[in-house]
Backbone bond lengths (Angstrom), bond angles and torsions (degrees), N, CA, C in turn:
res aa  C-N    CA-C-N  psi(-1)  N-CA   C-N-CA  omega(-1)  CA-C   N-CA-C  phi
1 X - - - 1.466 - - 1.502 108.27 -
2 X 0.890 112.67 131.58 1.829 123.19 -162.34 1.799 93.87 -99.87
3 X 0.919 109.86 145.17 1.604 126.15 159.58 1.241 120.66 -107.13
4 X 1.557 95.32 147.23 1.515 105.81 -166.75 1.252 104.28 -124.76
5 X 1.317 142.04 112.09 1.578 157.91 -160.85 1.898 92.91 -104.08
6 X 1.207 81.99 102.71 1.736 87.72 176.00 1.704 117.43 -58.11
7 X 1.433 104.46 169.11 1.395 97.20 -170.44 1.497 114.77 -111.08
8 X 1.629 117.93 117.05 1.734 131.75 -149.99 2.045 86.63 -50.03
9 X 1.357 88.67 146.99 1.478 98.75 175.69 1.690 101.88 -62.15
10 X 1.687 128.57 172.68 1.010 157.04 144.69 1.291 112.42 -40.55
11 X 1.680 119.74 133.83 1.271 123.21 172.24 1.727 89.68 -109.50
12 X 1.835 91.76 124.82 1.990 91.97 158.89 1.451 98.92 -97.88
13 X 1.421 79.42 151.87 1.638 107.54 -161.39 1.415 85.98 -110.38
14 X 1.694 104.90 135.44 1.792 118.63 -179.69 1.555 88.86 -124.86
15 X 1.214 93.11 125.76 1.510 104.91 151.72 1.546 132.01 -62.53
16 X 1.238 120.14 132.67 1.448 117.76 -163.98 1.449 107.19 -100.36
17 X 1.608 109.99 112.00 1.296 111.79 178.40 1.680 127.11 -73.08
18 X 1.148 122.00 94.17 1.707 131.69 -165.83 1.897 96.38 -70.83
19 X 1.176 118.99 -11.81 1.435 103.80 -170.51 1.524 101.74 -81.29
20 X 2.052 110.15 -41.00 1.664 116.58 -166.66 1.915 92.69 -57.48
21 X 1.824 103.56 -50.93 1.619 86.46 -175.16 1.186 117.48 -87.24
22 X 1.235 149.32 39.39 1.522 146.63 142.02 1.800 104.30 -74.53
23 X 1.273 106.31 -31.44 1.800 127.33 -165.83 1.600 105.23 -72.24
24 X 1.563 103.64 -50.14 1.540 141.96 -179.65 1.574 90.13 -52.94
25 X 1.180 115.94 -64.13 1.862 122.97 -157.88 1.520 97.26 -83.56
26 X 1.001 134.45 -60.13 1.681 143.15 167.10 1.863 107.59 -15.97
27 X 1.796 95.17 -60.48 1.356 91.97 175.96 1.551 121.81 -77.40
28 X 0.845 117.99 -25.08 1.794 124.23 -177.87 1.453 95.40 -74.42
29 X 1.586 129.18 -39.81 1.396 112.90 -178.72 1.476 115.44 -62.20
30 X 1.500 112.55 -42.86 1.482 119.34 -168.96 1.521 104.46 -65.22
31 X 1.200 125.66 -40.01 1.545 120.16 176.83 1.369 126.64 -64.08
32 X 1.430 106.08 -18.17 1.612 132.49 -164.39 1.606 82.43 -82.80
33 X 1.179 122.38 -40.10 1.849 134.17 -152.94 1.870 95.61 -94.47
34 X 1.444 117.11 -33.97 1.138 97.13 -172.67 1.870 98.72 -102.99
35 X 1.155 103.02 8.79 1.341 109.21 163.97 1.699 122.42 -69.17
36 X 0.981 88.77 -29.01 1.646 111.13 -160.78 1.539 108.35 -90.70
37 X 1.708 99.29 -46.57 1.676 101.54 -178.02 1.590 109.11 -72.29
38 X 1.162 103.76 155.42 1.751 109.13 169.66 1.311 117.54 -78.04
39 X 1.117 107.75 148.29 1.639 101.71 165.46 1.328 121.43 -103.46
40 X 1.415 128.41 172.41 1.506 111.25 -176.76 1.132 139.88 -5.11
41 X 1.367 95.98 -71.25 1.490 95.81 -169.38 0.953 114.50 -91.50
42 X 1.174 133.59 20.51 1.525 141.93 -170.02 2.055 103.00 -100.22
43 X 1.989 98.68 -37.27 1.208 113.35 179.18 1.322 100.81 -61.80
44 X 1.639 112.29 -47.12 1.601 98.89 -179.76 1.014 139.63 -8.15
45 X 2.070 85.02 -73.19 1.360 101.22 -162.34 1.185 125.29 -88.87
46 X 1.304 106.80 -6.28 1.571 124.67 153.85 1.187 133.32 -30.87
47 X 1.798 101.62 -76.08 1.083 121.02 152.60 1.931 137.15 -52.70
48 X 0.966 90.12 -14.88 2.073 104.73 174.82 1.451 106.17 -87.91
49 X 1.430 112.13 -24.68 1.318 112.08 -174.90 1.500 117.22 -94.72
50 X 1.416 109.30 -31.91 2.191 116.35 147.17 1.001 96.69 -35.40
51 X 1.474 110.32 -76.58 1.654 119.19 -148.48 2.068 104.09 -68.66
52 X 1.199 142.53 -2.95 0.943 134.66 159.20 1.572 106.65 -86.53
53 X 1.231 114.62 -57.66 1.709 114.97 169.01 1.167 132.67 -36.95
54 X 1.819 120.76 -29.23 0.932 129.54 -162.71 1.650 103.77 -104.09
55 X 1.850 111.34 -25.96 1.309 133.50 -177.11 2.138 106.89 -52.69
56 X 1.486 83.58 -50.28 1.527 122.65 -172.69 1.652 107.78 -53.86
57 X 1.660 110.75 -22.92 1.398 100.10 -169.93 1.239 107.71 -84.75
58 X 1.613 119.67 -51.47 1.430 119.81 179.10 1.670 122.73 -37.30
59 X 1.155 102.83 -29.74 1.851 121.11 -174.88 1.507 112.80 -58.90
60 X 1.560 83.37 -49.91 1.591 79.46 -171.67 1.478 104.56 -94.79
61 X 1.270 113.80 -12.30 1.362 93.28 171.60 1.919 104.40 -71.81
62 X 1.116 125.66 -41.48 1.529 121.33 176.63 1.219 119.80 -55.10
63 X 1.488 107.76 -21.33 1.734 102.45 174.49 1.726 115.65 -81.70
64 X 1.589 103.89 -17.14 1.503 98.28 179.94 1.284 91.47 -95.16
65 X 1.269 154.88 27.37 1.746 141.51 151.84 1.120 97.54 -108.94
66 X 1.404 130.57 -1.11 1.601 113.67 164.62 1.291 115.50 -94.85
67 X 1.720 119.88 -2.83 1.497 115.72 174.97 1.583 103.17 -116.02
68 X 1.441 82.19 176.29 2.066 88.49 172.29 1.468 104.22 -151.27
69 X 1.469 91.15 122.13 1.498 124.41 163.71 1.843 111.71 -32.13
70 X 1.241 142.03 106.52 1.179 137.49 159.32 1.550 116.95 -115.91
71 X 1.715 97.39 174.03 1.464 117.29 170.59 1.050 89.43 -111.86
72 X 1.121 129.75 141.79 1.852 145.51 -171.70 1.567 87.63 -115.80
73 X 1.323 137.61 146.89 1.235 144.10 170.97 1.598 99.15 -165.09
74 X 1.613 106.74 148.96 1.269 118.34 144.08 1.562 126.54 -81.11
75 X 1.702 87.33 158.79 1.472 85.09 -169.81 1.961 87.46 -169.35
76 X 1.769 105.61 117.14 1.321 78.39 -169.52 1.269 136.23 114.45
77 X 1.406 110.52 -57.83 1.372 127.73 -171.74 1.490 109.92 97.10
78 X 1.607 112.10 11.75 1.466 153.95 -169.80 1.368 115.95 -98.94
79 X 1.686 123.35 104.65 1.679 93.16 174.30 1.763 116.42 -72.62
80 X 1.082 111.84 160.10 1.289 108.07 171.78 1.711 120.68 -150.07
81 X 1.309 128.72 144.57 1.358 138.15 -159.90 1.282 118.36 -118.36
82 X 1.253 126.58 121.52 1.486 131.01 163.80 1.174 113.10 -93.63
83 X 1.931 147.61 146.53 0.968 133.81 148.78 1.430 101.23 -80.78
84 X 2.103 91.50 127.65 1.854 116.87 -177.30 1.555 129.35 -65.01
85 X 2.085 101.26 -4.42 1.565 95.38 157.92 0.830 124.56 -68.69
86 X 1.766 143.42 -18.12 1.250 154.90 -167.61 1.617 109.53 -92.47
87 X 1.115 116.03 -26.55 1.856 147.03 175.94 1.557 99.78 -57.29
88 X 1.326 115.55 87.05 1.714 108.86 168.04 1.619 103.30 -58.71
89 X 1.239 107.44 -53.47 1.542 116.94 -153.27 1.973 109.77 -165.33
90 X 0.963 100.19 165.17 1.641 108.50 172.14 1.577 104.94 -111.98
91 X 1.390 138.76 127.56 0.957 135.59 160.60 1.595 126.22 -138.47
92 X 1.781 117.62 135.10 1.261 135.00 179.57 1.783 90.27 -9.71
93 X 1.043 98.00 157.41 1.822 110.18 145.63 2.192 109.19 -115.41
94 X 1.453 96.83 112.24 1.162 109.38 -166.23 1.714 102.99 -147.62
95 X 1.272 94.58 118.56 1.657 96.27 174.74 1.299 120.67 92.23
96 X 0.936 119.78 26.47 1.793 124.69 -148.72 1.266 96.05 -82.87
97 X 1.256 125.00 129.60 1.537 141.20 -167.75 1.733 114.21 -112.48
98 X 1.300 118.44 79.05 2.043 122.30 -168.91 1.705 93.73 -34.03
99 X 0.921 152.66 178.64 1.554 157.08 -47.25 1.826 110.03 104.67
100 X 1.129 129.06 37.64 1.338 114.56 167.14 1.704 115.31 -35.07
101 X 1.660 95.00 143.39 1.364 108.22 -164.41 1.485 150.57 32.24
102 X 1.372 82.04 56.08 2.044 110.75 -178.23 1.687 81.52 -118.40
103 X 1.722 73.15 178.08 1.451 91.91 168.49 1.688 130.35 -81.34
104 X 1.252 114.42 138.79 1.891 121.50 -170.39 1.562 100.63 -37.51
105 X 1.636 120.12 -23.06 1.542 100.88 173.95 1.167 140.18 -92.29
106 X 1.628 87.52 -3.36 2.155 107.19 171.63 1.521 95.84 -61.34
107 X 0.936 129.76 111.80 1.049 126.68 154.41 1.790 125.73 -46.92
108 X 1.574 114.07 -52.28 1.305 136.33 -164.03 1.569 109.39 165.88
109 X 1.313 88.67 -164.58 1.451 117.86 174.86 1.798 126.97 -123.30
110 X 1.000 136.20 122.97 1.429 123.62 172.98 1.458 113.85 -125.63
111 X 1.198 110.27 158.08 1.825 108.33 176.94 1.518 110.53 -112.04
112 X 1.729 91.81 107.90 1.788 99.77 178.29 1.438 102.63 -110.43
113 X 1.487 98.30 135.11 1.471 93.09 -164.41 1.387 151.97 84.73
114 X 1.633 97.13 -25.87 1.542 114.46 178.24 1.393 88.17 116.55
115 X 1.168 156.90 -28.55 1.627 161.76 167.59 1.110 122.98 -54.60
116 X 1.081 143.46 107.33 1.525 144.51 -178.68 1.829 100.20 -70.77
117 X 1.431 109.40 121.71 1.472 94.82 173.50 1.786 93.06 -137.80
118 X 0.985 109.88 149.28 1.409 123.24 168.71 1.251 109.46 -74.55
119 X 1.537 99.26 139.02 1.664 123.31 175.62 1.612 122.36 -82.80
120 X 1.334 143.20 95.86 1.445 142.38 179.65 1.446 108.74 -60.83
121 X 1.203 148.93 101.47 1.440 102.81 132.35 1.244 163.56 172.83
122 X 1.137 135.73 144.28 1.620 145.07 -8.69 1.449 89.65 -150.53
123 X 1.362 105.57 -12.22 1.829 106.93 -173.69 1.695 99.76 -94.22
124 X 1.079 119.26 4.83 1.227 130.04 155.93 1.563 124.37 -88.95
125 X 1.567 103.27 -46.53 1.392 121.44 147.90 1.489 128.73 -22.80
126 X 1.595 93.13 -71.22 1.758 99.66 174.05 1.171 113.47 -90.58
127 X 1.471 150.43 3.29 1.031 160.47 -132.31 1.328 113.90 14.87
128 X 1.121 132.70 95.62 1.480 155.28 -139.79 1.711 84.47 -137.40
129 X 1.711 105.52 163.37 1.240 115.06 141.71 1.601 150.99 -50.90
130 X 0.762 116.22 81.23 1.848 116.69 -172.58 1.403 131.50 -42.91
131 X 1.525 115.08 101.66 1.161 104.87 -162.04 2.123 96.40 -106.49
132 X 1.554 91.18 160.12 2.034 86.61 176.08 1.415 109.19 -62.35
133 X 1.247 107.67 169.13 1.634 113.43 152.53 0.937 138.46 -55.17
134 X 1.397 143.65 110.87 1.867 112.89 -179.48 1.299 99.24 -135.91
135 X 1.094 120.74 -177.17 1.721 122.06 -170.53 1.469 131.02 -67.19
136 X 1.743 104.82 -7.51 1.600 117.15 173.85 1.648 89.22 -95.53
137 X 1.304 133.09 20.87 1.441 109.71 165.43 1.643 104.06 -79.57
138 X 1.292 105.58 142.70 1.893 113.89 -175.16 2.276 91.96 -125.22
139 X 1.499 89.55 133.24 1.441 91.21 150.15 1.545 120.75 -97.85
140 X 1.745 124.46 137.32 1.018 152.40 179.26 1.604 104.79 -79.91
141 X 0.995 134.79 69.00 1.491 139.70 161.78 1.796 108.60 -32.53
142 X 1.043 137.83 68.18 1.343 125.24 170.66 1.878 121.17 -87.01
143 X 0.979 120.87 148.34 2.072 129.22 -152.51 1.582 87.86 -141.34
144 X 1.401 100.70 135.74 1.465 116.30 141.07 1.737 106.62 -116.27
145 X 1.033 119.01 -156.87 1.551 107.74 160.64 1.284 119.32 -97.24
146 X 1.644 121.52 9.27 1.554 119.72 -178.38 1.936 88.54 -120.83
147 X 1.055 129.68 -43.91 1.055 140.77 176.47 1.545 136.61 -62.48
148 X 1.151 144.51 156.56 1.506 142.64 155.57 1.581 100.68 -175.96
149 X 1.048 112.53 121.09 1.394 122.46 157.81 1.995 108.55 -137.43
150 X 1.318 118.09 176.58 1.221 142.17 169.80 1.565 117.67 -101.84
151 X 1.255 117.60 120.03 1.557 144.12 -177.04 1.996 92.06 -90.35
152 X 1.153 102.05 120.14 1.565 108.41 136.53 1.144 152.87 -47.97
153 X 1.039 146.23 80.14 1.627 141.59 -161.02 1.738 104.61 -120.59
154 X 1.275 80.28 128.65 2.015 94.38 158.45 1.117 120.08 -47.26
155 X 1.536 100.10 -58.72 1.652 109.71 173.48 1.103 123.63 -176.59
156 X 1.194 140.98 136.77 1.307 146.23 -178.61 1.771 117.28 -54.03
157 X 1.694 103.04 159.03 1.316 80.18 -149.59 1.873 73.78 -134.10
158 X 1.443 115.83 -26.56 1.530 99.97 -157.75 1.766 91.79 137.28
159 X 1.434 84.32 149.60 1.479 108.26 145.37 1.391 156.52 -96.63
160 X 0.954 135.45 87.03 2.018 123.10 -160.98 1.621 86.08 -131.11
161 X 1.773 85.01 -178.91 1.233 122.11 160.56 1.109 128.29 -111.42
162 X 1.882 100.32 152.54 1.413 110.82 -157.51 1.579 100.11 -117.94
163 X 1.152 131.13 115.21 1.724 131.58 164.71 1.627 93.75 -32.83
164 X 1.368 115.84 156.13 0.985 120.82 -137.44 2.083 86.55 -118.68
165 X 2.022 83.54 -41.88 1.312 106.02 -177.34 1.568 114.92 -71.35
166 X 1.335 122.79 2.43 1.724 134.21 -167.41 1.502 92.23 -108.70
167 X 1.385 133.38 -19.86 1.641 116.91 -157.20 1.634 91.22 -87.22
168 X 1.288 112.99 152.72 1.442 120.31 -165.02 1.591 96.89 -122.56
169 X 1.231 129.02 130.80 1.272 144.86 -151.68 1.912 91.01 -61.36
170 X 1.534 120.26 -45.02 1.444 112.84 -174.92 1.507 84.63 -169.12
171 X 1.975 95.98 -177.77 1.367 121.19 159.86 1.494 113.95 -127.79
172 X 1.231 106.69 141.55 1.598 114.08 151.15 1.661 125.11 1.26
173 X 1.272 96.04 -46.65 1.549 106.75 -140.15 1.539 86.76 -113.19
174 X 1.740 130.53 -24.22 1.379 118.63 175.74 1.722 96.30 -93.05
175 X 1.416 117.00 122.87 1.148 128.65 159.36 1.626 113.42 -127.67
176 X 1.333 103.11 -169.22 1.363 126.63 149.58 1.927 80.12 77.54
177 X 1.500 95.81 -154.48 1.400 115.41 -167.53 2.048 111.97 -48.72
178 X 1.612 100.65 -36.03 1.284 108.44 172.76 1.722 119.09 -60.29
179 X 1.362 97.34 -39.95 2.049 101.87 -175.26 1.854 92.85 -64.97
180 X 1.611 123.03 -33.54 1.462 92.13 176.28 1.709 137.35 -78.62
181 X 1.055 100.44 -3.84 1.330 113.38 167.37 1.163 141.92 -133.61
182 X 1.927 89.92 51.78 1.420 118.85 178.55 1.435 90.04 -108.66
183 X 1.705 103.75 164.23 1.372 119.08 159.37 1.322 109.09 -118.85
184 X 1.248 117.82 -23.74 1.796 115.32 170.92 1.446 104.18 159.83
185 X 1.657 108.96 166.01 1.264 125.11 171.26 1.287 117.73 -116.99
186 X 1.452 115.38 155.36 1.469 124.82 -163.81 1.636 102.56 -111.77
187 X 1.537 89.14 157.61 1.579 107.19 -171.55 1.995 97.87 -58.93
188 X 1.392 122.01 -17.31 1.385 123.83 172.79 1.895 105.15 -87.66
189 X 0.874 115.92 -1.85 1.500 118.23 -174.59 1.323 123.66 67.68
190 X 1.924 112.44 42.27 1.040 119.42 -176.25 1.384 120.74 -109.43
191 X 1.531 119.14 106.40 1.140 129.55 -161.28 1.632 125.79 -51.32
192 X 0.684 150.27 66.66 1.313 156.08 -161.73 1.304 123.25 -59.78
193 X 1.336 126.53 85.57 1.678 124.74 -178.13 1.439 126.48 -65.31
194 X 1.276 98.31 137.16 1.711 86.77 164.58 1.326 125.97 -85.80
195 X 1.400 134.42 118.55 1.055 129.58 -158.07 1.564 121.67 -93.12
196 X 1.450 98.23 -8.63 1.549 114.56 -178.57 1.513 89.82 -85.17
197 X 0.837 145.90 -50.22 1.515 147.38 -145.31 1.755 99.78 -79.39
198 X 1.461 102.40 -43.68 1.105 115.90 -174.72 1.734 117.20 -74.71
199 X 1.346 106.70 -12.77 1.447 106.84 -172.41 1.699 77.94 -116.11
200 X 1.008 154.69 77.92 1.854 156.58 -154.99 0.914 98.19 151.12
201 X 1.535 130.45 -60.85 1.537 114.28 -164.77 1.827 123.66 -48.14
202 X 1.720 102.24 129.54 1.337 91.56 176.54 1.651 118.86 -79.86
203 X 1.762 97.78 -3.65 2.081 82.94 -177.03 1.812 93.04 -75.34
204 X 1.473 122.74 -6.52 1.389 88.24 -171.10 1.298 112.13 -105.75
205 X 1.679 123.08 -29.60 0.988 123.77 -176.53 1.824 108.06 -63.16
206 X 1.071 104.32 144.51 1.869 105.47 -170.04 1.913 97.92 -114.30
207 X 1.171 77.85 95.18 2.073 95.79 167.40 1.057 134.55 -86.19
208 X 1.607 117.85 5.47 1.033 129.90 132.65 1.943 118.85 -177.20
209 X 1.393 103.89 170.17 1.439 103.34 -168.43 1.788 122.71 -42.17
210 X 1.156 120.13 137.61 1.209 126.22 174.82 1.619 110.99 -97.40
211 X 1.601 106.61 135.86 1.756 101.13 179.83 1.120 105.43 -76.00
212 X 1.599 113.24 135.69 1.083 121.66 158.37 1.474 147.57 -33.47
């Protein structure tokens, strides 16, 4: 008995129209696109939210020209302030080398860094109280670009800011050689130096040897 394996039906063949799906994809892209864009009020708030972001920059930049950056230090039993653009660095007081025939407020010389810089200081300067040396003494590295010397400090205290609008032109009680190379005092009684004046001044800078 022979078998007979029937014969698989016919495949109709459809032509595939590429124009309906170019039409098909065209529209799904454009919805994808107006999906994406905002609409009105969406630009609004878009735009309100630049314009607050952008409002926001000037502010804070005006709030940092209304303060000033310091080194807070003692000095004294005195607080006292440098503005810290003038602040190369803080360094130990170590090695301090006297200076024959300068003035009683050169302290010396030390090598920070490999740099010989002279030691100020300054409570000798203003005639302040004299306190000893002890191991919280810090030198104040202060730079212009013609300048560098070392500030004396008791001790370091920190860095902050000072309202700019709180520093009080002077006191009563700071005169004489100290009231000129102040920039002001604070409602906390924090003395505020000028540090330009101080790295300029000719009583401090020493231009040449003094007789003994």
């Amino acid at each position: 008995m022979s078998t007979h394996k029937p014969a698989a039906p016919k495949t109709k063949k459809v032509a595939t129209d590429w124009r309906a799906i170019h039409r098909r994809l065209d529209t799904v892209r454009a919805g994808i696109e107006r999906m994406g864009a905002p609409n009105a009020e969406e630009t609004q708030r878009i735009l309100r939210t630049r314009a607050q972001t952008l409002a926001q920059e000037p502010v804070k930049a005006e709030a940092a020209a209304e303060s000033l950056e310091v080194v807070e230090f003692l000095l004294a039993y005195e607080k006292y302030a440098v503005e810290s653009r003038y602040v190369r660095e803080v360094y130990p007081l170590e090695n301090l080398t006297p200076l024959p025939c300068t003035p009683a407020f050169v302290l010396g010389i030390v090598s920070v860094r490999g740099e010989i810089t002279s030691v100020i200081d300054i409570k000798k300067f203003f005639d302040l109280p004299e306190k000893g040396l002890t191991d919280l003494n810090q030198v104040i590295v202060l730079q212009t670009q013609d300048m560098v010397f070392g500030v004396l400090a008791d001790a370091i205290l920190g860095v902050r800011h000072l309202s700019l609008a709180e520093i009080q032109p002077s006191l009563p009680t700071l005169t004489g050689i100290r009231e000129k190379y102040l920039r002001g005092v604070t409602p906390e009684r924090i003395v505020v130096l000028d540090a330009e004046k101080l790295l300029t001044g000719e009583q401090i800078i020493v231009q040449e040897q003094v007789a003994g």
